[in-house]
NUSE-157712 format. One record per residue (C-alpha): residue number from 1; z, x, y. Coordinates in pm, 1 decimal. Each point is the difference from the previous one (the first is absolute). Example, Ala and Ser with C-alpha at 12.3 -4.5 7.8 and 13.67 -1.06 7.14 Angstrom:
BEGIN
<k:1 Z:780.0 X:1230.0 Y:-450.0>
<k:2 Z:-66.0 X:137.0 Y:344.0>
% end
This chain:
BEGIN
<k:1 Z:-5247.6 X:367.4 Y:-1526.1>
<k:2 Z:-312.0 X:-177.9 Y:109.2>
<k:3 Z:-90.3 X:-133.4 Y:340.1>
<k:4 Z:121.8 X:-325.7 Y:-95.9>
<k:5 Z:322.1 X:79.6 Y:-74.0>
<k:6 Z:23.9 X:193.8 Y:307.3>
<k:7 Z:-130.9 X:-328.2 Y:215.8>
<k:8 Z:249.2 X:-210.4 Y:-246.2>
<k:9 Z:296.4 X:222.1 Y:91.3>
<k:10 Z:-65.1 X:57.9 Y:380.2>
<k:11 Z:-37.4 X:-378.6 Y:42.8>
<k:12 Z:320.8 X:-43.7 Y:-178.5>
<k:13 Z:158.8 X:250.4 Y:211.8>
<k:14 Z:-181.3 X:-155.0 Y:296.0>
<k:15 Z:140.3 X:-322.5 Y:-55.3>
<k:16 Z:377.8 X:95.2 Y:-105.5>
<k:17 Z:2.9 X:137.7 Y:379.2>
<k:18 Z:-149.0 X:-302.8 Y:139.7>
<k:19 Z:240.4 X:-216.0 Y:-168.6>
<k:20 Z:330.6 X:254.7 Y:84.1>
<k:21 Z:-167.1 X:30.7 Y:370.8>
<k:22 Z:-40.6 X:-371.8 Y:20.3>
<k:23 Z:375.3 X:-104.3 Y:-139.1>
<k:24 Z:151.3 X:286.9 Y:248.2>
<k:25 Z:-186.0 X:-156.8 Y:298.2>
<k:26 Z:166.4 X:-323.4 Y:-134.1>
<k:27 Z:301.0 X:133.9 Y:-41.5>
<k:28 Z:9.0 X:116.1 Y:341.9>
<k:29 Z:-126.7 X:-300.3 Y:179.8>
<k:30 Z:266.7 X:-214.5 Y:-184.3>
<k:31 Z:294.9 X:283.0 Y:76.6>
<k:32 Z:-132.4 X:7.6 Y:353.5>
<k:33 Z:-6.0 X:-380.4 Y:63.1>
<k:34 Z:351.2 X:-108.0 Y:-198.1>
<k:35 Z:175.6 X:341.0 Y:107.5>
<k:36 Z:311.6 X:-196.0 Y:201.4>
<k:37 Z:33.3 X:-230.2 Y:-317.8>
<k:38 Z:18.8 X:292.0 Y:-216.0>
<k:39 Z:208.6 X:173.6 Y:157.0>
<k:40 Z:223.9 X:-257.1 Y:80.4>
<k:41 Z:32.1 X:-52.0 Y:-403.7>
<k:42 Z:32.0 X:388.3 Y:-13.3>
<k:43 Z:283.3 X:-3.7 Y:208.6>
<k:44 Z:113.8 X:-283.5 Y:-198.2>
<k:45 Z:40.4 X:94.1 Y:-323.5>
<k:46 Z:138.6 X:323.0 Y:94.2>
<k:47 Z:298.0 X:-203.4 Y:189.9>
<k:48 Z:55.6 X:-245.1 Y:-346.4>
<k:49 Z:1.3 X:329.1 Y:-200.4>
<k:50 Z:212.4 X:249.0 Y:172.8>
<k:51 Z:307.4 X:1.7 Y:219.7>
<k:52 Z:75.8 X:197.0 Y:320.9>
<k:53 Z:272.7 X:-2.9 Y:245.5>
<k:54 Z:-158.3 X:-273.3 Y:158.2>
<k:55 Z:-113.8 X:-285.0 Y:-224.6>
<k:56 Z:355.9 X:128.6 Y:-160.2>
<k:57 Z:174.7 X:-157.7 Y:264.2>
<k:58 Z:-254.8 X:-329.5 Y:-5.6>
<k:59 Z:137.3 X:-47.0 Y:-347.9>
<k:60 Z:371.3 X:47.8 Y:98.3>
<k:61 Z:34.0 X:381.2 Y:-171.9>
<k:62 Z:183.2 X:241.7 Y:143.0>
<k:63 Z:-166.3 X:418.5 Y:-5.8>
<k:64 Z:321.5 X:238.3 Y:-43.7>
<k:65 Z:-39.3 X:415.9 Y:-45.1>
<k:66 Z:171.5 X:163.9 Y:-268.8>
<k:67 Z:313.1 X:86.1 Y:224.2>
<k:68 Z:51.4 X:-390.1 Y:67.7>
<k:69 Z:-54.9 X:-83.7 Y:-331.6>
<k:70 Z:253.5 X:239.4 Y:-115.1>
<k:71 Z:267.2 X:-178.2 Y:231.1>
<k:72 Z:-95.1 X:-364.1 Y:-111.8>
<k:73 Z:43.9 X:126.5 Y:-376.0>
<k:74 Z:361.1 X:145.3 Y:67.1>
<k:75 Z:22.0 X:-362.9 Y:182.5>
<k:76 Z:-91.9 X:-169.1 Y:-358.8>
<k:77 Z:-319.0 X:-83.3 Y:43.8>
<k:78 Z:-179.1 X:-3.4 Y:-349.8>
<k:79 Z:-361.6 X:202.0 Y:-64.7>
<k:80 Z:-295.4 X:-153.8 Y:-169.7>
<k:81 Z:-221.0 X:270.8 Y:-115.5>
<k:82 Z:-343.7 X:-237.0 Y:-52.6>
<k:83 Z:-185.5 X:291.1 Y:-199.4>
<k:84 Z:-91.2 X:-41.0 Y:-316.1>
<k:85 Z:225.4 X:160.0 Y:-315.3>
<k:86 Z:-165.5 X:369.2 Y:23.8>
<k:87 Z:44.3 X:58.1 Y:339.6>
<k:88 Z:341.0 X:-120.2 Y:7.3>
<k:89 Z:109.5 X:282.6 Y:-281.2>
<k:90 Z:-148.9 X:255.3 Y:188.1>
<k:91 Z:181.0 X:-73.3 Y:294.4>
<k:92 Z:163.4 X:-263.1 Y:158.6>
<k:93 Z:285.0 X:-41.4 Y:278.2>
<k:94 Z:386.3 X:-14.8 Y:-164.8>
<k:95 Z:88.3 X:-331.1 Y:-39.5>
<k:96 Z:-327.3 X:-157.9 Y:-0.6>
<k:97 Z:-112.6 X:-269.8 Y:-165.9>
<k:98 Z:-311.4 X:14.7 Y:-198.7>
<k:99 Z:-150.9 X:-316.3 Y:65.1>
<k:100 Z:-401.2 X:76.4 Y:-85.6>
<k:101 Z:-140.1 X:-320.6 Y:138.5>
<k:102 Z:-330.6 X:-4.8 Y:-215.3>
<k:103 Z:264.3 X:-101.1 Y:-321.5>
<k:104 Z:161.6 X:-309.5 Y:187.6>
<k:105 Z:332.0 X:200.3 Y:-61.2>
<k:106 Z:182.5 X:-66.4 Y:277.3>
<k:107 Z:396.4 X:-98.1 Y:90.6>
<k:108 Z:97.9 X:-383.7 Y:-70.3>
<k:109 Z:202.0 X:0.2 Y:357.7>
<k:110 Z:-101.2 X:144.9 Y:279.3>
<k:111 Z:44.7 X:-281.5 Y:237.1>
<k:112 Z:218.2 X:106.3 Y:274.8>
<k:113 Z:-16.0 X:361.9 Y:-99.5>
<k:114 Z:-120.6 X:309.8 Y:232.1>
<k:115 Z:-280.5 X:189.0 Y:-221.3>
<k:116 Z:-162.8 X:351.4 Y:155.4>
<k:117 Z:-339.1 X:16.3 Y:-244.6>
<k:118 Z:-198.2 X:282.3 Y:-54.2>
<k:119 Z:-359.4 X:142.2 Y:-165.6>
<k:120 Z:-172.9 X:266.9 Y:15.5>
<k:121 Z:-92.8 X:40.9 Y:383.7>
<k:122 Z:210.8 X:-271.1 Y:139.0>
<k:123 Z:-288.4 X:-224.8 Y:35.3>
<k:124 Z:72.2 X:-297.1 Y:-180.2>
<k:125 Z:-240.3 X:-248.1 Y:-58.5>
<k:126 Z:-26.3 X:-333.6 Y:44.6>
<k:127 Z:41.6 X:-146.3 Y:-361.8>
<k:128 Z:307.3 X:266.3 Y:6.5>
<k:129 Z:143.2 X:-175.3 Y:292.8>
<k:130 Z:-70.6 X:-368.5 Y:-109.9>
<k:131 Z:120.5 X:90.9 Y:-345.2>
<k:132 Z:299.4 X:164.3 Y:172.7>
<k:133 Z:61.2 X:-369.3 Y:189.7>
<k:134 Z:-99.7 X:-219.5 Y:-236.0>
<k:135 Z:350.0 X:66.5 Y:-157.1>
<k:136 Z:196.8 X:-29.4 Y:245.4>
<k:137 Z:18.0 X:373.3 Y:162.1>
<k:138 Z:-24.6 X:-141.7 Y:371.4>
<k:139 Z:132.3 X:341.8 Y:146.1>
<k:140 Z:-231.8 X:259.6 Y:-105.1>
<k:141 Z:16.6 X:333.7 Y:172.7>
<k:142 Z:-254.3 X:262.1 Y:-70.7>
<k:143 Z:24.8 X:359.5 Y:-100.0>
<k:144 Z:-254.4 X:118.3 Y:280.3>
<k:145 Z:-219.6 X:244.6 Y:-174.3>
<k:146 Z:107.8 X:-65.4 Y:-388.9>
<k:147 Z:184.5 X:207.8 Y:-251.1>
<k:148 Z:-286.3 X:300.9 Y:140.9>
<k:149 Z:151.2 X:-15.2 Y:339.5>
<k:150 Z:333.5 X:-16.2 Y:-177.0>
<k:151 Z:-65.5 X:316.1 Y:-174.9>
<k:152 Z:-171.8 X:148.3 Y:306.2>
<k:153 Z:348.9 X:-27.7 Y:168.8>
<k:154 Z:173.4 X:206.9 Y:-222.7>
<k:155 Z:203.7 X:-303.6 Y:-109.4>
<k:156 Z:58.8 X:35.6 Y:-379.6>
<k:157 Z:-146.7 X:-180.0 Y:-277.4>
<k:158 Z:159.4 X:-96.7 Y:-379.5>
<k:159 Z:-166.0 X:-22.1 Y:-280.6>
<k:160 Z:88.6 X:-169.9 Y:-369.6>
<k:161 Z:124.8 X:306.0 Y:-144.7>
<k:162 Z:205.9 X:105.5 Y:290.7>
% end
């Protein structure tokens, strides 16, 4: 290599860290300066995306364990298992519906009806819940942890070939 490209490379170098130093600094002043706002928006779109005990009762849903749920089922109260197809097979709660929300396949009347739902980790999110509403399922109860704290529990699972 000549001196040239030696100058030619350690300027490039130079500047790449000037420009990387220079954005951070940037970066920092605007994160420093707008840090309520962002955090407020943070805080938001974690609340519009998940569900816990507390926003569930905001939205009118009700948190039961797997000992509670077990009652309301020997009560009559249907399941909707809102996993998709694969996860239902390997496991899903006897008597559940599979009701995999991202396919629109969902039961024609549900108005009046009692519904526990369940995923994964009993988190259900907000497009669940509205989807869940929009036809008519105005008393939702939630599995509190999902089908995992189901399992967890020892309570037992069925799958399609059983």
């Amino acid at each position: 290599m000549s001196l040239t490209w030696l100058h030619l490379l350690a300027a490039v170098v130079l500047y790449t860290f000037i420009f990387i130093w220079g954005f951070m600094q940037n970066a920092l002043i605007f994160i420093s300066s707008n840090y309520p706002y962002l955090l407020l928006m943070g805080i938001g779109y974690f609340l519009t995306q998940q569900t816990s005990p507390i926003l569930g009762l905001l939205r009118g849903l009700r948190f039961e364990d797997g000992e509670k749920v077990v009652m309301l089922i020997n009560q009559g109260v249907k399941l909707i298992d809102v996993r998709d197809e694969a996860a239902y097979a390997q496991g899903h709660i006897k008597g559940a519906l599979s009701h995999p929300l991202v396919k629109g396949n969902l039961p024609k009347k549900a108005r009046g009806d009692t519904y526990i739902a369940y995923n994964q980790n009993g988190r259900l999110s907000y497009k669940e819940i509205s989807q869940l509403k929009a036809i008519g399922i105005d008393n939702l109860i939630v599995l509190s942890g999902g089908i995992q704290a189901w399992k967890n529990a020892g309570f037992p699972l069925k799958t399609r070939s059983k």
